[in-house]
N, C-alpha and C positions, 0 to 999 in steps of 0.2 A: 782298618779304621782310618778315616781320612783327619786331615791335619785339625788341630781345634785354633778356631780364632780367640785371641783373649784382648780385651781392652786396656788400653795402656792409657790415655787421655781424654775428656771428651768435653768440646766448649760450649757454651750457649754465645751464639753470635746477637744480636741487637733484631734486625730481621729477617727471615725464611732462607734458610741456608741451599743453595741449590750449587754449587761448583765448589772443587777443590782439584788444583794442579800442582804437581811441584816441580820445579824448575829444573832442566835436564841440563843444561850447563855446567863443562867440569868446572866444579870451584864453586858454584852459586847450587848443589844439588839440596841444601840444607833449607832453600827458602821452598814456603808452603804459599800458594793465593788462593784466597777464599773468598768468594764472592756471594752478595744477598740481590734476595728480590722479592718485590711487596707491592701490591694493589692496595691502595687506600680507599678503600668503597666511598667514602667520604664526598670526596673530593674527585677521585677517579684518576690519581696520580699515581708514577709508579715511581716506587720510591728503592734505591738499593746503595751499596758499597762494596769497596774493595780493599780486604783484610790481608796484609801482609804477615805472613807468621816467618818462624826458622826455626833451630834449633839451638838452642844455648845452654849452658852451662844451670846447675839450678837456682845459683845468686842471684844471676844477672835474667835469670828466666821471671824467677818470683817477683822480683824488683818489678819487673817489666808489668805482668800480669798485674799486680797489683795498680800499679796506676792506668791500667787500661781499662779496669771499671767492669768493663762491654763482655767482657769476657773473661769464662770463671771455670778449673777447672775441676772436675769432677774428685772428690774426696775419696781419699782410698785405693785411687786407680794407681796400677804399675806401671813406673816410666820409664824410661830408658835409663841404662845407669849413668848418673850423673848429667843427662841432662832431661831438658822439657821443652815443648815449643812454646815459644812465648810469641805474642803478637809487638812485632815492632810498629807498623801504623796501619791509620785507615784510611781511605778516598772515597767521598761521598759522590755519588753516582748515581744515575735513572737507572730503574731496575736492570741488574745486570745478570742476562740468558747466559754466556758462556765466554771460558779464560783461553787465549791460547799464548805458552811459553814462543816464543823464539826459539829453535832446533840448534841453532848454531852461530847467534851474534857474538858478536865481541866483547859485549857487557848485558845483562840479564832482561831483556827486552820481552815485553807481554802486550795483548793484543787484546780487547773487552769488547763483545758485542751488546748492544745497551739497548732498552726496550723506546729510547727516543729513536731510535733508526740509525746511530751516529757508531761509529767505532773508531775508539782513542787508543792509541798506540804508546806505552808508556814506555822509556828508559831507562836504567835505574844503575846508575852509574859513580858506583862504589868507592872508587879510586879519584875523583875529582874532589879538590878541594874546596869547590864553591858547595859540594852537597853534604860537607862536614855539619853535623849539629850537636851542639853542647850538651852536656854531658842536666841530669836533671829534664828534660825537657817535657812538656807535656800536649795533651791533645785538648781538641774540641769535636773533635770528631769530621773536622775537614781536611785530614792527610797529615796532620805534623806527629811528626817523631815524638815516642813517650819512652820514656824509662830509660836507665840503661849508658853503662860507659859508653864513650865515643870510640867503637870502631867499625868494622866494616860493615857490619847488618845496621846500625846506627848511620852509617853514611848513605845505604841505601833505605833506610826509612827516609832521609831527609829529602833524596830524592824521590820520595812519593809523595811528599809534603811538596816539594816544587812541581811537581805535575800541579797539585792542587791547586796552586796557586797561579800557575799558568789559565787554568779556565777551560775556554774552547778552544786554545790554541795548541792545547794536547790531543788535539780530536783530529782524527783523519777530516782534511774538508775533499769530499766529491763533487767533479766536476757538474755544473747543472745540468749539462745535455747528458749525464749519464748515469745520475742520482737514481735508484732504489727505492722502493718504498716497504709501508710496514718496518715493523720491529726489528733488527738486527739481532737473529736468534741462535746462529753457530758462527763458528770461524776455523780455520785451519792454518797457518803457514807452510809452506812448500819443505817436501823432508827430502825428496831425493840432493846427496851430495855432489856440487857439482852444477847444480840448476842455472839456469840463467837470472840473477837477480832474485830478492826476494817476493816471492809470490805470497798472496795471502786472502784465498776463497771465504767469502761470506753468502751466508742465507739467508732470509728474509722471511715474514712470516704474512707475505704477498705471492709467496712462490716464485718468488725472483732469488737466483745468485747473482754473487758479482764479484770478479777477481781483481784485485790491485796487485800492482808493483810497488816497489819502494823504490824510491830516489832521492837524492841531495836533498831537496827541501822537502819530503812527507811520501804521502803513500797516492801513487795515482791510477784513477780508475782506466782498468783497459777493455772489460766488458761488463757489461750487466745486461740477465735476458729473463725471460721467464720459463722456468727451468719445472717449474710443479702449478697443476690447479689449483690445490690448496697452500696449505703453509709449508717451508721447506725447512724440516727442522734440523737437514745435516749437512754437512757440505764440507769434503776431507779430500783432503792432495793425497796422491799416492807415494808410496814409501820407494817405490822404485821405478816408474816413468814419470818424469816431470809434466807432462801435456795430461794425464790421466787425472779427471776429476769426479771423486762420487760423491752424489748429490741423493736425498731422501724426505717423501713428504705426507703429506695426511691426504694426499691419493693413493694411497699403498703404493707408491711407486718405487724403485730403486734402479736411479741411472748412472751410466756412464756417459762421460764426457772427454771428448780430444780434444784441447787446445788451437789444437793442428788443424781440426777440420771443420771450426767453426763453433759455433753453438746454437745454429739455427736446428739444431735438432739433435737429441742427445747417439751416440756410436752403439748403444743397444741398453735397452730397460727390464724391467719385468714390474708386472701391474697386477698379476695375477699371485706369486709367491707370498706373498704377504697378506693375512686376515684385515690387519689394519693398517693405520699408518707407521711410517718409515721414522723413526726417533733417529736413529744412528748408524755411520758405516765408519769403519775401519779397516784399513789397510795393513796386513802384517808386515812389522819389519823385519821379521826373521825370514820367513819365506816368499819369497817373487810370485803373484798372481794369486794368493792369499788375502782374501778380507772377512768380514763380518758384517752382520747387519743385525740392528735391534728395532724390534716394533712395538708397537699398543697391542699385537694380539698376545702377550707374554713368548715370543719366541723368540733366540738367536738361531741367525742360522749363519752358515759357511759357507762362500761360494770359492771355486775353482776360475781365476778369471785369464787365464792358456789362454784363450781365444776371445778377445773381446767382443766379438760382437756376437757371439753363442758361449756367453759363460755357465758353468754349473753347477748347480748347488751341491755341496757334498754332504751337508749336514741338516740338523734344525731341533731343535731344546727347547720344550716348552719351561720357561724360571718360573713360572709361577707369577708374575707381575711383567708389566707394560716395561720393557728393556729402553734405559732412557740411556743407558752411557752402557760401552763397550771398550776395555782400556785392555793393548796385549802387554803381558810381562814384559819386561824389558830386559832378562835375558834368559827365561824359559819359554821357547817357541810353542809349549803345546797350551799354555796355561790364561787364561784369561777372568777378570775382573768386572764383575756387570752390576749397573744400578737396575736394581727392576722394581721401581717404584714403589705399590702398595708393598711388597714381598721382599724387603729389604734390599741385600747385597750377596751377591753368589759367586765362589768360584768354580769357574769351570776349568774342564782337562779334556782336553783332543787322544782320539785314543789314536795307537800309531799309523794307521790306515788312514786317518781323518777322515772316515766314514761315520764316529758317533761322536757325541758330544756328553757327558756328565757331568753334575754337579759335584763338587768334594766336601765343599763348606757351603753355609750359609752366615750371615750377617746380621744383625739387626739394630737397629738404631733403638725407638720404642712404635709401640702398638699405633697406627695409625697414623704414621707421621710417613711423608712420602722420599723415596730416596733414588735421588738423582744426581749427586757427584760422587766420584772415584777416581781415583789414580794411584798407580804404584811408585813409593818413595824410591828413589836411585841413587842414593849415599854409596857407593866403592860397591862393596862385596862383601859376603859374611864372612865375620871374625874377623875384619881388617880395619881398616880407615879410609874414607871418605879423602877426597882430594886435596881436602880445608883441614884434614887431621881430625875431624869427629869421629862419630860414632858409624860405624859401616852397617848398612843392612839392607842391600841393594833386595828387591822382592819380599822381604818377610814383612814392611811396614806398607800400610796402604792408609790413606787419608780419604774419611767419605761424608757426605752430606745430605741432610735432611731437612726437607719442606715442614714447614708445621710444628714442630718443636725447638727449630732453630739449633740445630747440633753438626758440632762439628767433632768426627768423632777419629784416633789417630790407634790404631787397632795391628796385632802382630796377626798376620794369617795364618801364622804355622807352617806355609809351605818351603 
């Protein structure tokens, strides 16, 4: 009998809940971002935000919730002992496609792909006294700190309240001769240790990628090409060559990219492997030449990428739904975490040849509601503590999201 998942929290966020990251930073593993996104038929606006959660204590959790209004959690559910995630604030934003942590800043840095085309690069910087905020404080729903004594998750609410307050000058600006078009729909930053500078791949839903660096004053663009015919809805650095970029689109395409050798043409693709379009790639960090791929046709599959430019596929898993996110354990190499849309959330397991792929669990948020964020919480290690002195439960906690019901749900896997 495979592990049973059981429900420990579950939020109703304000609009259509589609990302949930939590931040891999020792020391900041405790914070959760959770991001919305909304079509206003109306008007034809896209309307989103970005939900800062953590884990607290359950005084200072309930405090919190309570004044947040927006967010309420589910009655009866089992929480972690003694604490709960409470949302410390919110930043109001054009619909927001996808989150990415910072792998390895200095202070807990996030990255927002936004459905105006723009990507804002937040800093959230705990230990600065200018981001200290008083103790009572409340929202309006444009970034300021609510609830909650003044301390470190309190100092970094406040800095999300100063992002807000910043405007557009929290926004990457792109140069004009090298500007992107379409929606800003993935992001990545650069995970190999080591790298030159921070890198940070964006996709578009023009079929254009486009890589930046970071520098002293912001993030500057160093390429942008047109990477897929249609939309490209993924775009992931690799975990162990820094020049390696996969890229994935609603051409069924899934390519590779050298930094090294250009971008006028991708290092080797495949157009034929995939039913549908290309949702998602990931890179394992456990194993070298190791990735994933999720599409619209309901399948993961596994590739073997030894040889880049004749990679091969070692697996493929029909989930039952359109694989929108693909997240690996962060320290079981065989074990992986998939949003598969109509068909909730599944875990899969690598069997020891990685020749097949099975299901162990399955997910579900509610009936008809679509599910597309996932990520595995990385608080220390079971039975221990977290780097901050919380609660340790590195793999067993996973945080997931759903379209349509607006739920954000914080769930034990059992594995």
């Amino acid at each position: 009998m495979g592990p049973v998942p059981r429900t420990l929290e579950q939020h109703t966020l304000p609009l259509n809940t589609d990302v949930a990251e939590w931040c891999p930073q020792p020391g900041a593993e405790r914070l959760l971002a959770v991001s919305t996104y909304q079509l206003d038929e109306a008007t034809q606006t896209r309307q989103g935000g970005l939900h800062l959660f953590a884990f607290q204590d359950e005084a200072t959790a309930d405090e919190a919730g309570t004044a947040a209004g927006a967010v309420t959690a589910a009655s009866g559910a089992a929480h972690l002992p003694g604490q709960h995630l409470a949302q410390l604030a919110c930043l109001d934003l054009p619909g927001v496609f996808d989150l990415r942590w910072h792998p390895r800043s200095a202070m807990p840095t996030l990255a927002a792909a936004l459905a105006d085309g723009s990507v804002r690069v937040l800093t959230l910087d705990s230990s600065s006294s200018s981001s200290s905020s008083s103790s009572g404080g409340s929202s309006s729903g444009n970034g300021h700190a609510r609830g909650g004594s003044c301390n470190r998750w309190e100092r970094v609410a406040a800095a999300v309240a100063a992002a807000a307050e910043a405007g557009p000058a929290a926004a990457t600006t792109l140069a004009s001769s090298k500007e992107a078009e379409g929606m800003a729909v993935s992001l990545d930053y650069s995970r190999c240790q080591g790298s030159e500078g921070d890198l940070l791949a964006v996709s578009y839903s023009s079929g254009q990628l486009q890589l930046f660096q970071a520098t002293p004053t912001g993030m500057t663009s160093l390429a942008v090409w047109q990477a897929h015919q249609l939309e490209a809805w993924a775009a992931a650095t690799d975990h162990w060559h820094p020049s390696l970029l996969h890229s994935g689109g609603d051409d069924c395409a899934y390519r590779l990219w050298d930094s090294r050798k250009g971008f006028d043409a991708p290092v080797w693709q495949s157009s034929r492997a995939h039913g549908a379009g290309v949702c998602c790639a990931a890179s394992s960090p456990h194993q070298e030449h190791i990735a994933c791929t999720g599409a619209y046709d309901d399948h993961l599959r596994l590739w073997d990428l030894r040889a880049p430019q004749r990679p091969v596929q070692l697996a493929e898993l029909n989930c039952g739904g359109g694989v929108w996110r693909a997240k690996w354990h962060p320290s079981e190499p065989r074990l992986l975490l998939a949003a598969c849309m109509y068909n909730g959330f599944a875990l899969l397991r690598l069997d020891g040849a990685e020749r097949q792929l099975e299901i162990v669990s399955t997910y579900e948020h509610a009936p008809g509601s679509l599910s597309y964020g996932a990520d595995w919480c990385r608080l220390g290690g079971k039975g221990g503590t977290d780097s901050s002195g919380g609660h340790s439960s590195e793999g067993t906690l996973a945080a997931t999201a759903s379209f349509y019901d607006r739920q954000l749900h914080l769930w034990d896997t059992g594995v």
